[in-house]
C-alpha positions as CSV (number, residue, x, y, z in Angstrom):
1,X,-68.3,70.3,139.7
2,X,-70.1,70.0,136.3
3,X,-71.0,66.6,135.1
4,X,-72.4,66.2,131.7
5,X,-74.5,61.9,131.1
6,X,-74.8,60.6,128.3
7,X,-79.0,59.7,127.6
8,X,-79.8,57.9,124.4
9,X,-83.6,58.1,125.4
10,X,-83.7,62.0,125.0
11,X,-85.1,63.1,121.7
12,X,-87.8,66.0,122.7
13,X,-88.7,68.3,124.6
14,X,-91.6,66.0,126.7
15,X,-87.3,64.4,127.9
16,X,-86.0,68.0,128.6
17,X,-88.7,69.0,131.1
18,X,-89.4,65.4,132.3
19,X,-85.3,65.0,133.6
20,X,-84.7,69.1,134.1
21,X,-88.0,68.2,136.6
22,X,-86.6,65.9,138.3
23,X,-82.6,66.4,138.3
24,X,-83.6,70.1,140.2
25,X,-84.9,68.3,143.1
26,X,-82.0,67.2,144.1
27,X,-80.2,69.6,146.9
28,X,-76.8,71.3,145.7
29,X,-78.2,71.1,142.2
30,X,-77.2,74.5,140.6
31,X,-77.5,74.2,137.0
32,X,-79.0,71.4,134.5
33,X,-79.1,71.7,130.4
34,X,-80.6,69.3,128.1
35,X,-79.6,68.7,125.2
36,X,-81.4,67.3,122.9
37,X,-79.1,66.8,119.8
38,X,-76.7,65.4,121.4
39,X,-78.7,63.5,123.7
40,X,-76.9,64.6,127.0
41,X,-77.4,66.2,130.4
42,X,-74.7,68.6,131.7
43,X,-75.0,69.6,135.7
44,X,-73.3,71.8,137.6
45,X,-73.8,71.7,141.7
46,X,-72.4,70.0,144.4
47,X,-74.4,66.7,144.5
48,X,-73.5,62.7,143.9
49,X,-73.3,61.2,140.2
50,X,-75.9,58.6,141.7
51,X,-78.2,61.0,142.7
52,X,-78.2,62.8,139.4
53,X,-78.6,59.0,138.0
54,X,-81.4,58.1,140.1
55,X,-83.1,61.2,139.3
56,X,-82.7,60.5,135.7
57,X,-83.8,57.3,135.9
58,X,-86.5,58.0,137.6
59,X,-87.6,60.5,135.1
60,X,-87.9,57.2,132.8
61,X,-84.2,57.6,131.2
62,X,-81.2,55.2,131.5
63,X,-77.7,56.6,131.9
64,X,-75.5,55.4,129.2
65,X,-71.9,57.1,130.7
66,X,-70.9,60.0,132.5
67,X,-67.9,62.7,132.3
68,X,-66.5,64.8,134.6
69,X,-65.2,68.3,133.6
């Protein structure tokens, strides 16, 4: 399943690797992009949405909405 979150906070690349750090901890984790322009985070794996916003958050970033695709 790929789900892409919506992060305000992200506008560098210190946010890329800080949440790309952190998101790839988490187990069934295959994929994560950040994207800086348009201020999302797209991952694909097998893993829970509060997981992936746990591990965002605790990369200092607040989830703003999430879509599933």
């Amino acid at each position: 399943m790929t789900m892409t979150y919506a992060v305000p906070g992200i506008s560098c690349d210190h946010c890329v690797h800080a949440i790309t750090g952190e998101v790839e901890k988490l187990d069934g984790v295959r994929a994560v992009h950040v994207d800086v322009a348009t201020k999302t985070v797209t991952v694909d794996g097998d893993v829970a949405e509060a997981a992936v916003r746990a591990a965002i958050d605790e990369a200092g970033y607040d989830v703003e909405s999430v879509s599933t695709s």
